[in-house]
C-alpha positions, -999 to +999 in steps of 0.1 A: +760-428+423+727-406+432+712-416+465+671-414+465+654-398+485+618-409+483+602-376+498+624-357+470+608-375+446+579-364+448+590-329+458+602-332+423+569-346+408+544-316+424+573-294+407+566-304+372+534-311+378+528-273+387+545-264+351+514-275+336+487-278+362+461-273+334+473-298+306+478-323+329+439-317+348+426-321+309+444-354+299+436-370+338+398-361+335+398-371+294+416-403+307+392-412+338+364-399+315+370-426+288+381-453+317+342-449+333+328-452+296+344-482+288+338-499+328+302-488+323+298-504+285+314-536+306+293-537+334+264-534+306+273-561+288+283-584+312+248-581+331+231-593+294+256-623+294+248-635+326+234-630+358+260-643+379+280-619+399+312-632+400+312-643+361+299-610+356+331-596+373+348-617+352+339-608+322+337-570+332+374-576+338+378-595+303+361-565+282+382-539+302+417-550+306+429-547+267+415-511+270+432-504+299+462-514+289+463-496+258+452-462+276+472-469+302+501-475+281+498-443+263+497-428+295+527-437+302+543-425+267+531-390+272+545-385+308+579-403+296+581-381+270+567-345+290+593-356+316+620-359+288+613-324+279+598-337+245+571-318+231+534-332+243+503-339+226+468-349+239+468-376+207+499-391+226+479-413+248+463-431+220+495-445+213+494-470+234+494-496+205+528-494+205+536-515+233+500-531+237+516-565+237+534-566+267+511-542+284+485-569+275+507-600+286+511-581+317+472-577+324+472-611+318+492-623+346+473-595+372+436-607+365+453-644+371+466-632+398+435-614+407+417-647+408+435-667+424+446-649+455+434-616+456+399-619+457+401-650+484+418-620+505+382-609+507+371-639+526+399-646+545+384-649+577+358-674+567+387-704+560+402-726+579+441-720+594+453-739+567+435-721+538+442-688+559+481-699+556+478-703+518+457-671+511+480-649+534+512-668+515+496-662+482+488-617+495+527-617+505+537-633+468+513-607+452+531-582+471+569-594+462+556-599+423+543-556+426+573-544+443+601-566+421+588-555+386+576-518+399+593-507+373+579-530+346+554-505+330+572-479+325+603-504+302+578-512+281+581-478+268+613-469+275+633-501+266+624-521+236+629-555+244+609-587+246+583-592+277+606-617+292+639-594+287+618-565+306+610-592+333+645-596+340+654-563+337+625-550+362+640-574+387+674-562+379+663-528+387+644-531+417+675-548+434+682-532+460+655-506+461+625-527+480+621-505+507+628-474+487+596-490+465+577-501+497+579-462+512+571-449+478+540-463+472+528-458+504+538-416+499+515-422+468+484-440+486+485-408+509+490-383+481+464-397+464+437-398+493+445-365+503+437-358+465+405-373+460+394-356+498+399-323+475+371-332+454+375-348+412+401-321+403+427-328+433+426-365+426+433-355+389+464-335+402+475-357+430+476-387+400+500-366+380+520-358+411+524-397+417+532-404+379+563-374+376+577-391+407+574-423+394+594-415+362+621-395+385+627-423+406+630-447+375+653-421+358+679-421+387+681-458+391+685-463+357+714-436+361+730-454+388+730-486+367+745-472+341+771-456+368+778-493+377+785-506+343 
């Protein structure tokens, strides 16, 4: 059984990444290119609805999410597969309609989620202790919910199964790994701010850095559950 280390992780992600520096700069900035299109198109069309700013941010959210989720889902195809050592194309991350269900179930359950306890976060200090109890519960359960199924995304892709069979098999995998998760995404909070301080294009690279390391550290923890079997 392999033991991970997070900082080798993404040692190994700036690695591949700096294989292909340039393909990977192209398909970021085509990626953020179309995300601002579609957000923008949103924010249009929500402001025509309605001229209430919190309905408007719901619907903004609404219009966006199946998008998302589909981009976002071939996203995660094409780095899958690069990281496989399967041939790449650009076209690969309109495939998302592949696994657009449970990407779609999934975005779902987050703008519930965003609803109901993240944007309360924002006035947190205008409640009462009670309230303040609830909201800060409600933060922590957000937390537990990104760190259990961290993996989630990504075995939607890789393992073909039913969006309450990857559920149980996200949990399954994170067992034992919280803290490994915890230190991970906060490596890739850094990574990615010292990215975006070196203008558009370091953001673009620092985002593939973050997304090789991701699929390393799924690749070895799937390795050592097979090891256990």
């Amino acid at each position: 059984m392999q033991k991970i280390n997070v900082l080798l992780l993404f040692l190994s992600g700036f690695r591949l990444a700096n294989r292909n520096v340039l393909l990977f700069l192209r398909v970021n900035l085509l990626l953020f290119s179309i995300i601002f299109f579609l957000s923008y198109c949103a924010a249009v069309a929500s402001i025509k609805i309605t001229y209430d700013r919190k309905l408007q941010e719901l619907i903004v959210l609404a219009l966006s999410f199946p998008f998302l989720s589909y981009l976002f889902a071939g996203t995660i195809y094409y780095y899958l597969s690069y990281f496989k050592g399967l041939t790449v194309r650009l076209n690969q991350i309109y495939m998302g309609f592949c696994w657009i269900k449970n990407f779609l179930k999934l975005s779902f359950v987050l703008l519930i989620v965003y609803q109901i306890i993240i944007i309360p976060i924002f006035s947190f200090y205008e409640y009462e202790l009670e309230e303040q109890i609830r909201v800060g519960t409600g933060a922590l359960f957000f937390l537990w919910f990104i760190i259990r199924n961290f993996f989630l995304p990504i075995l939607f892709v890789d393992y073909n199964r039913t969006f309450e069979d990857q559920l149980f098999k996200s949990l399954s995998l994170s067992k034992g790994y919280v803290f490994h998760i915890i230190l991970f995404l906060l490596i890739a909070f850094i990574i990615f701010l010292l990215g975006a301080a070196f203008a558009g294009f370091g953001m673009l690279y620092s985002i593939s850095v973050i997304i090789l390391a991701y699929m390393k550290f799924y690749h070895l923890v799937r390795s050592n559950e097979i090891e256990k079997v």
